[in-house]
C-alpha positions as CSV (number, residue, x, y, z in Angstrom):
1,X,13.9,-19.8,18.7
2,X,12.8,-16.7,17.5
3,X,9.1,-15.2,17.0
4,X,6.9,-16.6,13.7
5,X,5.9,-12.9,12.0
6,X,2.9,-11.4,11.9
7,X,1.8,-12.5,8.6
8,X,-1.4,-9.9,9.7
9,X,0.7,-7.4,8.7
10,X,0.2,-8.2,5.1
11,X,-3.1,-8.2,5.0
12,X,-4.8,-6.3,7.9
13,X,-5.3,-3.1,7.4
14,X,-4.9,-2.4,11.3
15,X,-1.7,-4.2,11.1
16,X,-0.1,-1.4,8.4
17,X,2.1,0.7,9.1
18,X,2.3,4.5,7.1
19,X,3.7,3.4,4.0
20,X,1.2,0.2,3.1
21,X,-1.6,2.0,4.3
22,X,-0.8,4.9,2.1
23,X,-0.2,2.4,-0.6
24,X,-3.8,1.0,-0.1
25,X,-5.4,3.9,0.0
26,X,-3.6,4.9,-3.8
27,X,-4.9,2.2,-5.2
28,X,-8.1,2.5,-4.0
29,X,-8.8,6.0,-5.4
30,X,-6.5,4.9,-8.6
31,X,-9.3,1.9,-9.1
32,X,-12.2,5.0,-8.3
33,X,-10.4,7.2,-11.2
34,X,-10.8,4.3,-13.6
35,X,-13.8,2.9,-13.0
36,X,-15.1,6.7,-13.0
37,X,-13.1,7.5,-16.3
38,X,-14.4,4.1,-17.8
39,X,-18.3,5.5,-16.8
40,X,-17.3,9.0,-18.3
41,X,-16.4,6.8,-21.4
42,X,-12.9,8.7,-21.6
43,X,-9.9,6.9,-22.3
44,X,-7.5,6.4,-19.5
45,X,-4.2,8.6,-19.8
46,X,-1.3,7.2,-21.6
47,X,1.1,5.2,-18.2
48,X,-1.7,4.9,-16.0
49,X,-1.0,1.6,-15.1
50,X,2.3,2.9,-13.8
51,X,0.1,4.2,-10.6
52,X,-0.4,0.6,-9.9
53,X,3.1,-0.2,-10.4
54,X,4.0,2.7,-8.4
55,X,1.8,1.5,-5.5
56,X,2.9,-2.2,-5.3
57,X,6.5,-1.0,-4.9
58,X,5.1,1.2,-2.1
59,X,3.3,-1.3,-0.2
60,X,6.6,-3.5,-0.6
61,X,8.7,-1.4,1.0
62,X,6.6,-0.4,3.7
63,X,6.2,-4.4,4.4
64,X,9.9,-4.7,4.6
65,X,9.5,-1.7,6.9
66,X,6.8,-3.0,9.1
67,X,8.5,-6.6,9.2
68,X,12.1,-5.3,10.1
69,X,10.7,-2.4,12.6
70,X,11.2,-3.9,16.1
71,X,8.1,-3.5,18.3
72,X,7.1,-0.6,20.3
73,X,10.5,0.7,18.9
74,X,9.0,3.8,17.5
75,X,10.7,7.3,17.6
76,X,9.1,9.6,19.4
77,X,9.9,13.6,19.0
């Protein structure tokens, strides 16, 4: 019977691999730009929602990644 995933690994940070974290991180400092262009009172830029967009695609991939990777199977140079 094979192994239940690590459902950790969509949540946890410590459980990310590259791609989500980089992913989290984005959104993170995308939310920072907003809430600091909302306290600047400037209008945000004309497809800055695509960031967001942008970053849940990243974070999807990188969770097929981190869910298809085997363990401990990482390439080392």
């Amino acid at each position: 019977m094979p192994d239940k995933p690590d459902l950790r690994k969509l949540y946890h940070p410590t459980a990310f691999n590259a791609w989500q974290f980089i992913a989290l991180v984005g959104v993170v400092m995308s939310l920072g730009a907003q809430l600091i262009l909302a306290l600047m009172h400037h209008p945000r830029p004309d497809g800055f929602h695509w960031l967001y967009v942008c970053w849940a695609a990243l974070f999807v991939l990188g969770t097929i990644s981190n869910f298809t990777s085997k363990p401990g199977g990482h390439h080392h140079h």
